[in-house]
MMTF fields as JSON, N, C-alpha, C and O atoms, coordinates in Angstrom:
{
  "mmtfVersion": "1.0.0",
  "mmtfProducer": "UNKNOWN",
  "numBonds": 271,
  "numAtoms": 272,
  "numGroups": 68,
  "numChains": 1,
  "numModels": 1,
  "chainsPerModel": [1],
  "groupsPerChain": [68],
  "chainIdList": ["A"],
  "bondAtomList": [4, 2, 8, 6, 12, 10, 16, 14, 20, 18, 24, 22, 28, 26, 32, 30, 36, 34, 40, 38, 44, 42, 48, 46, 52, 50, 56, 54, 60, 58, 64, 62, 68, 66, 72, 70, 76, 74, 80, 78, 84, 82, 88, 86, 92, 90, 96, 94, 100, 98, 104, 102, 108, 106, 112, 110, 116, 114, 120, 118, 124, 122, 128, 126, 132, 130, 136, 134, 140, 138, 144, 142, 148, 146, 152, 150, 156, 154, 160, 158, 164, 162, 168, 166, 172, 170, 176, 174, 180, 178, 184, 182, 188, 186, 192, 190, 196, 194, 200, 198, 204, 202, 208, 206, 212, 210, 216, 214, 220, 218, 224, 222, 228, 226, 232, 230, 236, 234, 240, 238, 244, 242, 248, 246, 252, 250, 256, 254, 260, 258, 264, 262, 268, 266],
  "bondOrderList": [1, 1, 1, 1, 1, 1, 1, 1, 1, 1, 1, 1, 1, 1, 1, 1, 1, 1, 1, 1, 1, 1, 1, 1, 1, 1, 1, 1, 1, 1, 1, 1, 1, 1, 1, 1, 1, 1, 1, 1, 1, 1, 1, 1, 1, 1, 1, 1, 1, 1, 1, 1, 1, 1, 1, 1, 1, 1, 1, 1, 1, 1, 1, 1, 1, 1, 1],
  "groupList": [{"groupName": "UNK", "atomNameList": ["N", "CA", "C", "O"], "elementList": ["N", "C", "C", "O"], "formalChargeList": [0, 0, 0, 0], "bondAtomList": [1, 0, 2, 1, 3, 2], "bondOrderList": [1, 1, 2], "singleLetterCode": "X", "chemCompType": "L-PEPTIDE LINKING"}],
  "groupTypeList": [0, 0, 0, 0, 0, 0, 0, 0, 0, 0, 0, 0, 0, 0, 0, 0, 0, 0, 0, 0, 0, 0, 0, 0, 0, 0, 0, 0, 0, 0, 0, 0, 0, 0, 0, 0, 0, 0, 0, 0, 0, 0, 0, 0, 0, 0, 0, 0, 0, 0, 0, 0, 0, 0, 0, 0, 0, 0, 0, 0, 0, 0, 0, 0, 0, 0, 0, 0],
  "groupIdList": [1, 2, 3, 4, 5, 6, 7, 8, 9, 10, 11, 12, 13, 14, 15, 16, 17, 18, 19, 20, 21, 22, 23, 24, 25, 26, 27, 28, 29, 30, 31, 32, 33, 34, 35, 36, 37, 38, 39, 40, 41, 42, 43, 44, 45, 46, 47, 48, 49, 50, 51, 52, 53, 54, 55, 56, 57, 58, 59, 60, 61, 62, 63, 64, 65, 66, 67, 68],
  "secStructList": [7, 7, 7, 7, 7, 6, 6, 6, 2, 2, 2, 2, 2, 2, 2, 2, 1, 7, 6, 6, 7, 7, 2, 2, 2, 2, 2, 2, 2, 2, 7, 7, 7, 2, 2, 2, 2, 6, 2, 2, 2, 2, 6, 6, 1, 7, 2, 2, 2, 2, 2, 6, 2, 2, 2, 2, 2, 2, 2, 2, 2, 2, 2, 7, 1, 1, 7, 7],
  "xCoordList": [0.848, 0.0, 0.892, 1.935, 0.494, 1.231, 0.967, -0.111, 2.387, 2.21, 1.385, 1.675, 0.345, -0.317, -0.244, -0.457, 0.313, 0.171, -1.594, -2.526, -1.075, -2.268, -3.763, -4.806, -3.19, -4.744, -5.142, -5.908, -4.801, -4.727, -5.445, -6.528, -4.834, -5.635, -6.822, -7.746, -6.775, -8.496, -9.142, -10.348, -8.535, -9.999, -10.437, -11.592, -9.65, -10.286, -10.885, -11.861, -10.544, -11.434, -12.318, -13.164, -12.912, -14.005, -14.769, -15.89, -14.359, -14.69, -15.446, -16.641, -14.58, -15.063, -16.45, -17.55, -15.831, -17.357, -18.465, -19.569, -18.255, -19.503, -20.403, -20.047, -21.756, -22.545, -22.825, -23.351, -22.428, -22.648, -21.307, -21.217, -20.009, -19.151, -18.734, -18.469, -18.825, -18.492, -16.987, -16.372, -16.255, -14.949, -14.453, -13.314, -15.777, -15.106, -14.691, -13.892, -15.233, -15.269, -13.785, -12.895, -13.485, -12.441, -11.175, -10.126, -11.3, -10.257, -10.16, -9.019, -10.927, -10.536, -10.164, -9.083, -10.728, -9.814, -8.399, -7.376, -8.214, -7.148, -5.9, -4.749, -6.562, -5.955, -5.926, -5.032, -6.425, -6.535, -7.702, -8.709, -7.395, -8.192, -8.794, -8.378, -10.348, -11.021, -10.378, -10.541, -9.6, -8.647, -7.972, -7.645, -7.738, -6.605, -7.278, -6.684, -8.392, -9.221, -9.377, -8.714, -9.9, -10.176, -9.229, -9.595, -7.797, -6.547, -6.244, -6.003, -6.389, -6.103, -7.009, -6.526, -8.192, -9.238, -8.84, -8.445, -8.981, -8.291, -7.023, -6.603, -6.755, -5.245, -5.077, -4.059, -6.02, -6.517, -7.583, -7.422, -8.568, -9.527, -9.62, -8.952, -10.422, -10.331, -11.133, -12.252, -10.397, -10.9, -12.488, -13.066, -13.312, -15.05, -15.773, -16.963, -14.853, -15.552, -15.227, -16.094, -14.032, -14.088, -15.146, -15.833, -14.995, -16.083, -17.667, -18.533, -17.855, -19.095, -18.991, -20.078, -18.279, -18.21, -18.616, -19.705, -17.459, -18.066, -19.142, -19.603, -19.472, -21.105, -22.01, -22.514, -22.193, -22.961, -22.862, -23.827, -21.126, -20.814, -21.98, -23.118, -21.397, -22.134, -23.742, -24.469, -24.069, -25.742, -26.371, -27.341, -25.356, -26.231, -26.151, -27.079, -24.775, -24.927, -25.115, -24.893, -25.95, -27.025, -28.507, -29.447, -28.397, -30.291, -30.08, -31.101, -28.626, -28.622, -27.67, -26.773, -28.079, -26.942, -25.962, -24.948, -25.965, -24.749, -24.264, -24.276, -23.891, -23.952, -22.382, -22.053, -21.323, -19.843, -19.265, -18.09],
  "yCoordList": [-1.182, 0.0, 1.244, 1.312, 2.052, 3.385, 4.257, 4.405, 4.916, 5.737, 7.315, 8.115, 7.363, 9.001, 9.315, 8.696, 11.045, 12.237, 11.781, 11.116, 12.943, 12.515, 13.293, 13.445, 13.647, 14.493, 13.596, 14.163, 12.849, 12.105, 10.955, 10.609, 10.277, 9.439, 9.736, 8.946, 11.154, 11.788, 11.61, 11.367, 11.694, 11.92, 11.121, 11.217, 10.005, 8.249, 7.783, 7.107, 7.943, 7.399, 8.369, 7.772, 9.764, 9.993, 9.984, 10.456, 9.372, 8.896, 7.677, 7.546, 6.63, 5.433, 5.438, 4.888, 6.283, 6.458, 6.811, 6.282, 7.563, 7.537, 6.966, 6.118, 7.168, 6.274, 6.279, 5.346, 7.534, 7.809, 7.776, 8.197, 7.169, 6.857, 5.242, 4.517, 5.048, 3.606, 3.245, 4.191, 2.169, 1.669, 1.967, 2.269, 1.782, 2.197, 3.654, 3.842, 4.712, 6.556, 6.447, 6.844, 5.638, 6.209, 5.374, 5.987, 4.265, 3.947, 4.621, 4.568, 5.16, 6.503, 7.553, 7.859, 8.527, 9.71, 8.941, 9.576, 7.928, 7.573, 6.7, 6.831, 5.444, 4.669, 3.336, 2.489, 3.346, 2.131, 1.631, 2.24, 0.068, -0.863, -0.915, -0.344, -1.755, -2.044, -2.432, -1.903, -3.483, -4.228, -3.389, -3.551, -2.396, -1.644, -0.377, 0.348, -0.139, 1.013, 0.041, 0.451, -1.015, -1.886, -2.071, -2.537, -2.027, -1.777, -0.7, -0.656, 0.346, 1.951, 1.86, 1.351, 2.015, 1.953, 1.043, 1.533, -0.319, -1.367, -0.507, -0.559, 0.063, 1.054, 2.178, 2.558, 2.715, 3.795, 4.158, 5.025, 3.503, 3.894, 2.718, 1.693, 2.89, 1.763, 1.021, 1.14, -0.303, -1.374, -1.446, -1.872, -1.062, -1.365, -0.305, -0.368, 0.665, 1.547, 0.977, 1.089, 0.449, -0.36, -1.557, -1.639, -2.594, -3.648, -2.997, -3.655, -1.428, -0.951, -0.486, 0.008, -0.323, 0.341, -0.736, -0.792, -2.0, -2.948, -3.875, -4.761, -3.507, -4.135, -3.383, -3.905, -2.04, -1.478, -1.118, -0.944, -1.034, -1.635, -3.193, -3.109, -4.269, -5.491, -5.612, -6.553, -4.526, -5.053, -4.491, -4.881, -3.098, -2.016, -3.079, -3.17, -3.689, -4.265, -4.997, -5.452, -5.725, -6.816, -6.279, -6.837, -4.86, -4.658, -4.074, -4.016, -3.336, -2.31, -3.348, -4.128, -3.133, -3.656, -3.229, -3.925, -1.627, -0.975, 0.207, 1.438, -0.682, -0.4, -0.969, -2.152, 0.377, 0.036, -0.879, -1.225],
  "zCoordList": [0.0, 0.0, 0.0, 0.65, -0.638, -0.874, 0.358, 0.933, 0.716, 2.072, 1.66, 0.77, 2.626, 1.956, 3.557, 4.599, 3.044, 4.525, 4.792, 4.341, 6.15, 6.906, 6.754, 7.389, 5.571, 5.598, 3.874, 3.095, 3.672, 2.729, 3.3, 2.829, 4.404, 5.26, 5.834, 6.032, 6.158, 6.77, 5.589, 5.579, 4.641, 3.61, 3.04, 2.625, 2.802, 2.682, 3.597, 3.272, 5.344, 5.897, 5.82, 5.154, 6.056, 5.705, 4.863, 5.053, 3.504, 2.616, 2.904, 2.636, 3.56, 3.856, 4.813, 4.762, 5.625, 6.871, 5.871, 5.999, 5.014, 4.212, 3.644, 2.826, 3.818, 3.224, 2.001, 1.395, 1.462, -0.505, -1.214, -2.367, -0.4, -1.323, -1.161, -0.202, -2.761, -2.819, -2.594, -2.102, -2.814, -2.557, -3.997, -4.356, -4.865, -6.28, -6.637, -7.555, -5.912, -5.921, -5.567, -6.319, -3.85, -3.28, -4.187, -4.381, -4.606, -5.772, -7.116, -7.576, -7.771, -8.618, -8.265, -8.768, -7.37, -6.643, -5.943, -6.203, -5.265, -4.657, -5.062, -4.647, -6.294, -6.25, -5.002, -4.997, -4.561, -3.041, -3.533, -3.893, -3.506, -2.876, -2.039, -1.031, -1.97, -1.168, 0.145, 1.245, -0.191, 0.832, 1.575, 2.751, 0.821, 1.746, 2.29, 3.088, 1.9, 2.401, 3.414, 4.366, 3.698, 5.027, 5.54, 6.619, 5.542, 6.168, 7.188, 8.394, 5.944, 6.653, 7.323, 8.335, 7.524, 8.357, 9.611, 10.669, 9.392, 10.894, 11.712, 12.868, 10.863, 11.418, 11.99, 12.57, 11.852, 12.016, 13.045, 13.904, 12.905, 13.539, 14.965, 14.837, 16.251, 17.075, 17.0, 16.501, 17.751, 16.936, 17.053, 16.053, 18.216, 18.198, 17.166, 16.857, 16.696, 15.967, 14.257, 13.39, 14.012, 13.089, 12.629, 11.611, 13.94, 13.972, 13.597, 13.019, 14.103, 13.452, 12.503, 12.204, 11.771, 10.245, 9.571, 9.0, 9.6, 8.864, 9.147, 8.428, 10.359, 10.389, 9.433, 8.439, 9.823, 8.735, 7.124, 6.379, 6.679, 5.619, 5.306, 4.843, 5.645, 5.384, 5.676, 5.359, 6.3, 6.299, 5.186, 4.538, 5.028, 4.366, 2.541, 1.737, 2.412, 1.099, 0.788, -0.334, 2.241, 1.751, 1.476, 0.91, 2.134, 1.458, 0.353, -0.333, -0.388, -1.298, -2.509, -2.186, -3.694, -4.78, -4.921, -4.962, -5.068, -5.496, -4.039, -4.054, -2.953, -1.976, -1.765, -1.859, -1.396, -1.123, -2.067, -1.95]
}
């Protein structure tokens, strides 16, 4: 994974926290993978607030198709 300053990192994960940007938005503005947006994030953020991201990541894209 490519090293980005830290306001580079704020803005993917707030990207990620988002509910209207997909993994595909933040890999065209960024270049990063899904995988590694779920990286920086595990890395970043603590761990129970992670475990809720991707809970609601995974529920939300089981009711939505084009959801993350």
């Amino acid at each position: 994974m490519k090293k980005y300053t830290e306001s580079e990192k704020s803005e993917i994960i707030e990207l990620a926290l988002s509910d209207h940007v997909s993994f595909n938005s933040i890999k065209l503005i960024y270049g990063i993978s899904e995988d590694d947006v779920k990286k920086l994030m595990r890395d970043n953020l603590k761990p129970r607030s992670y475990k809720s991201w991707r809970k609601r990541v995974r529920e939300f894209s089981d009711r939505r198709e084009k959801y993350k």
